[in-house]
N, C-alpha and C positions, 0 to 999 in steps of 0.2 A: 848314732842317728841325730842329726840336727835337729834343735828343740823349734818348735811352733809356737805360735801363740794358742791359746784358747778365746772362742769368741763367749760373751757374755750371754747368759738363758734371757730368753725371750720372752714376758708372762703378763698374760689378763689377769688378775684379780677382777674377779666378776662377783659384785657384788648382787645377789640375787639366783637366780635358778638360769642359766643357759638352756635353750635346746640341742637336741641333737644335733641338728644340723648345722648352729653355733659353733657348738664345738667342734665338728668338721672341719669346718670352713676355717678356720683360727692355727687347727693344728694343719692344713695341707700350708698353710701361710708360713708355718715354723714358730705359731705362737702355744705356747701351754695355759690350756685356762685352769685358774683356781675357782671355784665356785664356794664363793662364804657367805654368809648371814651378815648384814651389816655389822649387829650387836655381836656378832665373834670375831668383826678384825683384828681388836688390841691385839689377838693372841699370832697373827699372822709375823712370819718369820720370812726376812728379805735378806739376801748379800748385797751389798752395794755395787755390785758390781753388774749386775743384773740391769737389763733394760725395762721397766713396770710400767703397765698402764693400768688404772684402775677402770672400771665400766659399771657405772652406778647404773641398776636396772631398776624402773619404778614401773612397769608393765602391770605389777602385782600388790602395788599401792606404795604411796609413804611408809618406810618404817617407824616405827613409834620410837626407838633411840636411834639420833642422827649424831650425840656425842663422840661414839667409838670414831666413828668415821670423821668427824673431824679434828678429834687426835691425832689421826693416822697421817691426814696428809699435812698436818704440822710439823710430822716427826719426818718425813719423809718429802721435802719439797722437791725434790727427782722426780717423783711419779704423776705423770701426767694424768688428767679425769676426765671421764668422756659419759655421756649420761644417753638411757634411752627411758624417753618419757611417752604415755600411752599418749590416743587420739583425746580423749576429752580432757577437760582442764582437772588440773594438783589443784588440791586444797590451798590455802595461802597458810605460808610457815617461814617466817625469818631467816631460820636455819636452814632449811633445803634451797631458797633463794640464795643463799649466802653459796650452799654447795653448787649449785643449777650456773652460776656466775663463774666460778673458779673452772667451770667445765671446756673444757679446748671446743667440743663442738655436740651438740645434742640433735638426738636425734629420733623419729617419730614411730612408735610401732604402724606397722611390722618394720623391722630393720633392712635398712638395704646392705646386708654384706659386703658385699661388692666394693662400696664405700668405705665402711667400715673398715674391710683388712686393707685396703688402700693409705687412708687415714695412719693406721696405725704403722704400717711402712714409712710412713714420714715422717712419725714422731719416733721412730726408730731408728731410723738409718739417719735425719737429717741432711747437712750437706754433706756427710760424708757416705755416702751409698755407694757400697762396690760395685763397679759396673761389670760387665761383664755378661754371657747368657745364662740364668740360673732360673728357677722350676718355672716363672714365668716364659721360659720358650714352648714348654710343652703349654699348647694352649685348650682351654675348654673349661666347660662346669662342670662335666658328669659327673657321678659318684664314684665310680671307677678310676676317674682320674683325680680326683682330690683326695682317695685314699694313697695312689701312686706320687702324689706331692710328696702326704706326709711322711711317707718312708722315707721319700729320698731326704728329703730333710732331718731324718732320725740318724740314718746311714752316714751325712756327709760328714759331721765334725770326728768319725770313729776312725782311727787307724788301723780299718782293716779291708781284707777284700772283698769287693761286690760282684756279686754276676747277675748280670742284667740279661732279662729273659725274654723273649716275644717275638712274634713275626715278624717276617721283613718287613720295613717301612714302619715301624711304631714309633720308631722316634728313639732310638737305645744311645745314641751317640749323640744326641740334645739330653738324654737323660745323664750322661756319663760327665757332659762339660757343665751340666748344674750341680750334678754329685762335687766338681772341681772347685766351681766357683762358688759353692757354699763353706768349702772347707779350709784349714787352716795353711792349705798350699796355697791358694789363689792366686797367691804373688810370685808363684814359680810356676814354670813349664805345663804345658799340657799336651799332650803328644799320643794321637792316633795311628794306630796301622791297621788295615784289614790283611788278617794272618792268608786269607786263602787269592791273596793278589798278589801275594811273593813268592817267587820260585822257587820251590823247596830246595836246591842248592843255596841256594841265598838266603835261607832263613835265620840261620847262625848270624852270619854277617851282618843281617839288617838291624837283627834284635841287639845283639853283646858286641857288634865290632869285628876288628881281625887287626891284626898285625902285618908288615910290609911283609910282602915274602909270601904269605902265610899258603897262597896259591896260586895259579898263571893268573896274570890281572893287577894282583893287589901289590899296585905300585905303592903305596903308602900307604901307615896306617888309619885306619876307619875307628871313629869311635859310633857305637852303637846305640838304638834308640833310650836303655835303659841310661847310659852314661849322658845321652843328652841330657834326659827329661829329670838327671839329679836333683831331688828336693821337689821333686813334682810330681805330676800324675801321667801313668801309661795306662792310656786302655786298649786293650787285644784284641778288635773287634772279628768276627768271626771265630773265634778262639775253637772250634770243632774241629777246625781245618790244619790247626800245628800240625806238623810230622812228628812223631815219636819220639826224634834225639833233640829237636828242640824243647819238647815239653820236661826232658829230664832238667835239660838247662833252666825252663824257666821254675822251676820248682827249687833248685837251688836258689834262684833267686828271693822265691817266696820263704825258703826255710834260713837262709841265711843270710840273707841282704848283700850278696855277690855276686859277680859275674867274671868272667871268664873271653874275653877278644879268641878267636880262633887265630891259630898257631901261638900259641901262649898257655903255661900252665898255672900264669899267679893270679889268686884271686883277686879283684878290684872292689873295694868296699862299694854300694850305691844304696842311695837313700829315697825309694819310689813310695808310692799306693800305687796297687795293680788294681784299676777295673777291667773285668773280662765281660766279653757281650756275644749272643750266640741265640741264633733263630732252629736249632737244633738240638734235638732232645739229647744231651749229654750222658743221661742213666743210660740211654741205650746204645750212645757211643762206646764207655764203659764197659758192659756186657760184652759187648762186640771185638772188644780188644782194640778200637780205634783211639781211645782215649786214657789216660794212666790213671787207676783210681786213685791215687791218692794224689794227684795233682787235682783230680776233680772237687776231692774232700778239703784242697787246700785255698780252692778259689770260691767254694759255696758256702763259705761263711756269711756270707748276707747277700740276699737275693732279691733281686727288684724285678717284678715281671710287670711288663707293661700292654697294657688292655692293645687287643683289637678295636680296628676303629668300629668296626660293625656292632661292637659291645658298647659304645658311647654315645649313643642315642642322639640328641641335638647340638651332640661339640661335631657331627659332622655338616651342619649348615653352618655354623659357625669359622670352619676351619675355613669354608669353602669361603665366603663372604669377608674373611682375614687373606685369604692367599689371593681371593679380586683384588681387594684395595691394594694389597702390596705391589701389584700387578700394574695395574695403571699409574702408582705410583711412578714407577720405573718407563712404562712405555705407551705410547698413545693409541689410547685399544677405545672403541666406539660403547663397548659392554659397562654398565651402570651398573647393575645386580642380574639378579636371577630369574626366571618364570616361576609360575606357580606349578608346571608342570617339571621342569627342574629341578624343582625342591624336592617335590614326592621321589623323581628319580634316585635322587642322590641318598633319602634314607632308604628306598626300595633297595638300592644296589649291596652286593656282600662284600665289597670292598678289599679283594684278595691281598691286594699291593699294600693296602691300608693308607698313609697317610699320603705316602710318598707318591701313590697312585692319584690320588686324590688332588693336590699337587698339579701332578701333569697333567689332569683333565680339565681343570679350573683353567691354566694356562694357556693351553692349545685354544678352549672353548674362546678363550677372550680375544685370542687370534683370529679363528674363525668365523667368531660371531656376525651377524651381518645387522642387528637390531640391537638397541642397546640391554634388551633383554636376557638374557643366554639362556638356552632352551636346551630340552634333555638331546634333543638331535647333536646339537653343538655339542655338548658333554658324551655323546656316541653312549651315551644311557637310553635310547629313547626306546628300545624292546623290552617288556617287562621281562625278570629270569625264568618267574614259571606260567607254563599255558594255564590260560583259564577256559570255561567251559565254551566261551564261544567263538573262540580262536581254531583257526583251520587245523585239519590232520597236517598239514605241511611248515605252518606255524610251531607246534608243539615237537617234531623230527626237529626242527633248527634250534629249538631251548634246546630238547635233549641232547641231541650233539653238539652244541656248546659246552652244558654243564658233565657231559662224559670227558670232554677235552680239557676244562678246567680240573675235574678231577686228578685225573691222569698227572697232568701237569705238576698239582700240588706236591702228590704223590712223589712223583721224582724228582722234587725237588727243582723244578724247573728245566731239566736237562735232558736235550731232546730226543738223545737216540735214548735213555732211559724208558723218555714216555712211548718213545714208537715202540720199542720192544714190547711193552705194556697192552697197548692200543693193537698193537699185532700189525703194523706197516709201517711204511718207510719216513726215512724223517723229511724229506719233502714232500711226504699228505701232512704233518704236522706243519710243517711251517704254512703247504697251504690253506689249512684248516685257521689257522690262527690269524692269517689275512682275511678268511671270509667271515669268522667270529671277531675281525675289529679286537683283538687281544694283542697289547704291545709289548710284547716277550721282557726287553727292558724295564721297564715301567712295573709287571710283574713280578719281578726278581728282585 
């Protein structure tokens, strides 16, 4: 296996007490905080190699020795200082001015975060910041999502495999290419497939290759996605959907770092990270015989499951108000923001599709708009989902047969002679039910 580099740890030395939500916010960023007592730096232990900011917190007053700490950063002029100072004024002290001075940028309780791990991106990466999409594509503040930062960010420099877990439209394959570009591939290949859009004849071939000959067709030889993406990252996206003789293949792959081209029986060395991604419950493909245990045992070594949007509270105005601007970026739409009766829609709504739904509604709406407002009509949100008390009997028959239709739906997985079987009619009352509930089958799925 060709050797990688290792990236250097990332670390607050926080001088003072952090909060919780400090320390949140630092580790979805990819920073580890230390929390020390001024008077016990001396005894603080650094590799040089390491990227250090210190964060002098005076919230909690002047410490009485300010020596330790300006040992430290004479022993160490690498490490950058960054201070937060309360609202009313410091006492006057020579030595804290001296430290207050050497500080990159101070800053006033309460802290703006936001700032802060911004800041500290800059005194990290400098001019040389990998570009590339990484945890900042998954966008939002929730709590939810700043815990699925820090994973990924734990997960990316390990060489092993990930399965990444969640509903359709979470975002698993922005998750998968931050996984990438955090990691010590970055500089090599990255390469996706959705396993259930290739024709189980062709799955062999797409994945490991084939040799000339190898069947009617294969006029030459094919090298395969795992031979491309050598020294790089493959991720499997719908990995539920393998056929059985590929999954024996890709497990060889996992257990031995080979691969095999069809019609050929020598093994080819190849040097991957496998991320796998799947909006399906795999213990119960398992059970079911659809899935090989121990190919499951061999890809759920670290598991990223990524929230529902309906679970992320105010990153869905947000997304919405990121997917406008990008939007008129791009094309001359009349739409400026959102109503206030839009807004409510958009947390009211359950958001099946999740992000990606989300996405085409913002879209469309900025197409259709005809005010620079966009209103929950434009976002075809504008029916509450459940009756309320003084909503007609005919009102409340159209929630319920939408939300029985949604159900169904979920249920099979989106597939529609499934749900008609289910629903007990034919799949053109399905499909016309889904024109008259305004549900965009694609967009859905």
């Amino acid at each position: 296996m060709a050797a990688v580099p290792e990236f250097p740890a990332r670390c607050v030395i926080w001088f003072g007490r952090p909060l919780a939500n400090e320390r949140a916010a630092l580790a979805a960023a990819g920073w580890q905080v230390r929390g020390v007592a001024p008077e016990q730096c001396a005894s603080i232990g650094m590799r040089g190699s390491d990227q250090i900011v210190g964060l002098l917190d005076l919230r909690d007053g002047v410490p009485a020795q300010l020596a330790p700490l300006q040992q430290l950063l004479v022993e160490h002029r690498h490490m950058s200082l960054l201070a937060i100072v309360p609202s009313t004024g410091l006492p006057p002290s020579p030595a804290l001015d001296a430290l207050l001075e050497a500080c990159v940028v101070t800053y006033r309780a309460p802290v703006d975060m936001p700032h802060l791990v911004l800041r500290l991106q800059e005194l990290a990466d400098g001019d040389g910041a990998r570009s590339g999409p990484g945890p900042q594509a998954l966008i939002g503040d929730s709590a939810v999502l700043q815990v699925t930062r820090a994973a990924l960010r734990k997960f990316a420099p390990v060489e092993l495999p990930v399965l990444i877990t969640g509903e359709t439209g979470t975002g698993k394959e922005l998750a998968a290419q931050a996984l990438h570009a955090l990691s010590p591939r970055h500089a090599h290949p990255f390469m996706a497939v959705n396993c259930g859009a290739i024709p189980a004849a062709l799955v062999q071939s797409e994945l490991f290759g084939h040799e000339r000959g190898a069947f009617t067709g294969a006029a030459a030889r094919r090298l395969g996605l795992f031979e491309t993406a050598n020294g790089g990252t493959v991720l499997l996206d719908e990995i539920g959907d393998l056929p059985l003789d590929a999954q024996t293949s890709l497990l060889r792959v996992l257990q031995e770092g080979t691969v095999e081209r069809v019609g050929s029986n020598r093994p080819l060395a190849v040097d991957v990270r496998v991320l796998a991604a799947t909006h399906v419950d795999l213990e119960t493909a398992v059970e079911q015989g659809r899935f090989r245990r121990d190919l499951f045992y061999r890809l759920n070594v670290l598991r990223l499951p990524l929230p529902p949007l309906r679970e992320r509270g105010s990153d869905i105005v947000l997304l919405a108000r990121h997917f406008l601007d990008s939007f008129r970026h791009r094309h001359a739409t009349r739409a400026r923001g959102f109503s206030a009766d839009a807004l409510r829609a958009l947390e009211r709504f359950h958001w099946p599709g999740n992000v990606r739904e989300l996405l085409n509604r913002v879209q469309r709406a900025a197409i259709v708009a005809e005010t620079e407002l966009i209103s929950a009509t434009d976002l075809e949100l504008g029916q509450p989902l459940l009756p309320t008390a003084h909503r007609g009997l005919h009102d409340a028959r159209q929630v319920a047969e939408r939300e029985t239709l949604l159900h169904a739906l979920r249920q099979s997985d989106f597939n529609i002679s499934a749900c008609a079987r289910t629903m007990q009619v034919s799949r053109v009352t399905i499909y016309r039910l889904c024109r008259k509930h305004q549900l965009a089958l694609p967009e859905l799925r």
